[in-house]
C-alpha positions in Angstrom: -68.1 20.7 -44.7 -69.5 24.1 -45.6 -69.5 24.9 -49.0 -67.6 28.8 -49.2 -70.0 31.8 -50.0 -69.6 33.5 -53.2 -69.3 36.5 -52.6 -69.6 38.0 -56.7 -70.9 35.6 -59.3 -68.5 37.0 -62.3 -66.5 34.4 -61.7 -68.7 31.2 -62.1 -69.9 32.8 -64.9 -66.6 33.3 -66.8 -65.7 29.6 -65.7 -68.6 28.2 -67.8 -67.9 30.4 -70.8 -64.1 29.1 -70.6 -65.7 25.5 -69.9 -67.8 26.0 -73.3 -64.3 25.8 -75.7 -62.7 22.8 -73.8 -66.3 20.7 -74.0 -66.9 22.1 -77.4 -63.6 21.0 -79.4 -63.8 17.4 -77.1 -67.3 16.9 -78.3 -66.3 17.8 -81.7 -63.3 15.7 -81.9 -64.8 12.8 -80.4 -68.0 12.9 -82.8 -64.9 12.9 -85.7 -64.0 9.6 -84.6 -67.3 7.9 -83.3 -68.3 9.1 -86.7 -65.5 7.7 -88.5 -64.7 10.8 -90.0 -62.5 9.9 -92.9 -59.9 12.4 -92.6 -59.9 10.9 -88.7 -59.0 7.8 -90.2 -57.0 8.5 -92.6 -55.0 10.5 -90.0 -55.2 7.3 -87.5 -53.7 4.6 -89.8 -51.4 7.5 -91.0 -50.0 7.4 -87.1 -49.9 3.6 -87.4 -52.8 3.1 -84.9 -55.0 -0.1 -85.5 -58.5 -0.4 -87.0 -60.1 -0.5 -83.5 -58.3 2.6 -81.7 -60.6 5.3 -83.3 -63.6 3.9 -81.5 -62.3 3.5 -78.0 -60.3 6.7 -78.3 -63.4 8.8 -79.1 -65.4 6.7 -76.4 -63.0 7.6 -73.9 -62.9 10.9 -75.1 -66.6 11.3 -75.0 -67.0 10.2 -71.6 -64.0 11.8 -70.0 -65.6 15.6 -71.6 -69.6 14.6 -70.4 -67.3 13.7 -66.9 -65.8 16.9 -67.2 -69.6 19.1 -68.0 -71.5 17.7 -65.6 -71.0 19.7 -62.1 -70.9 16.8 -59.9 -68.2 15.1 -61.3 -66.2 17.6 -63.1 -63.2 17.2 -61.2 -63.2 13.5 -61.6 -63.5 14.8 -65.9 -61.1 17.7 -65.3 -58.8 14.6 -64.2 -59.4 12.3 -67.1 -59.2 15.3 -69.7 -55.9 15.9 -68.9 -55.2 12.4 -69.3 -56.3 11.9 -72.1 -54.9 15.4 -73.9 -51.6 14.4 -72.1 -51.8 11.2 -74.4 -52.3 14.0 -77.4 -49.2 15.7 -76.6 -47.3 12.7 -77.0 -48.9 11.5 -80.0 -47.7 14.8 -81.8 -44.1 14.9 -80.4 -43.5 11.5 -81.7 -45.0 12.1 -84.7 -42.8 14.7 -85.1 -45.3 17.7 -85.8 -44.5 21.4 -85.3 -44.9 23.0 -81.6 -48.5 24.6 -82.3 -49.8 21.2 -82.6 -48.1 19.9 -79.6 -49.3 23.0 -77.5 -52.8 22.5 -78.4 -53.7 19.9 -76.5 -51.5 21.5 -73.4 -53.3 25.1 -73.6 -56.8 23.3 -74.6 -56.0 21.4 -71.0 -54.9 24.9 -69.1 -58.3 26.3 -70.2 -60.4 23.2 -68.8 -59.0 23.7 -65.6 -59.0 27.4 -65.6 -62.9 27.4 -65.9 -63.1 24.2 -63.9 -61.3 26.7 -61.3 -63.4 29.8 -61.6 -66.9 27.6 -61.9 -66.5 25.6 -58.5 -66.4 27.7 -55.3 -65.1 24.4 -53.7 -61.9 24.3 -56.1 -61.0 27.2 -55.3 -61.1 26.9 -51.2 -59.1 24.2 -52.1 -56.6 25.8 -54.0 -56.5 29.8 -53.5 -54.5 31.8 -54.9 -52.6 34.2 -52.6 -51.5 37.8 -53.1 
């Protein structure tokens, strides 16, 4: 299979810089929790999650972003990502919170695949958008 010619490089270019804010809050988060941040915690046992769960949760979250930032297997992290923010979502709704913390996760998710989109040539032969 022949990979599709580029034919303007604007828009790899904008798909890393959208690819930055996904990998960046991912990375931050899951150093809060590899770290055991106390106000991650705190925030856990708050949610009624057990002693263990902050340690897998930032190890899956840590893998599923380097997934998503390495070229190769970005899909495969664009994939997991959304998993794993889908998993956000519902942790906020049945907790209850207010809609901007329940759209975080969802829009943070829209944005990984946007850049994911506009970064791989291949992605988008795959799915084009028509006018």
């Amino acid at each position: 299979m022949t990979e599709p010619q580029a034919s303007s490089p604007w828009p790899r270019r904008v798909g890393i810089a959208l690819s930055v804010l996904p990998v960046a809050m991912l990375l931050f988060s899951a150093s809060a929790k590899l770290g055991s941040n106390p106000e991650a915690v705190a925030g856990f046992k708050a949610m009624g999650y057990p002693d263990g769960a902050l340690l897998k949760l930032g190890i899956i979250e840590l893998v599923a972003t380097i997934l998503y930032a390495i070229p190769a297997t970005a899909v495969l992290g664009a994939i997991l990502v959304t998993g794993y923010l889908g998993g956000a979502v519902d942790v906020h709704v049945r907790g209850g919170d207010e809609l901007g913390k329940i759209l975080f996760p969802v829009i943070l998710g829209v944005i990984a695949w946007a850049g994911l989109y506009l970064r791989d040539p291949r992605l988008r032969a795959l799915l084009p958008i028509k006018r």
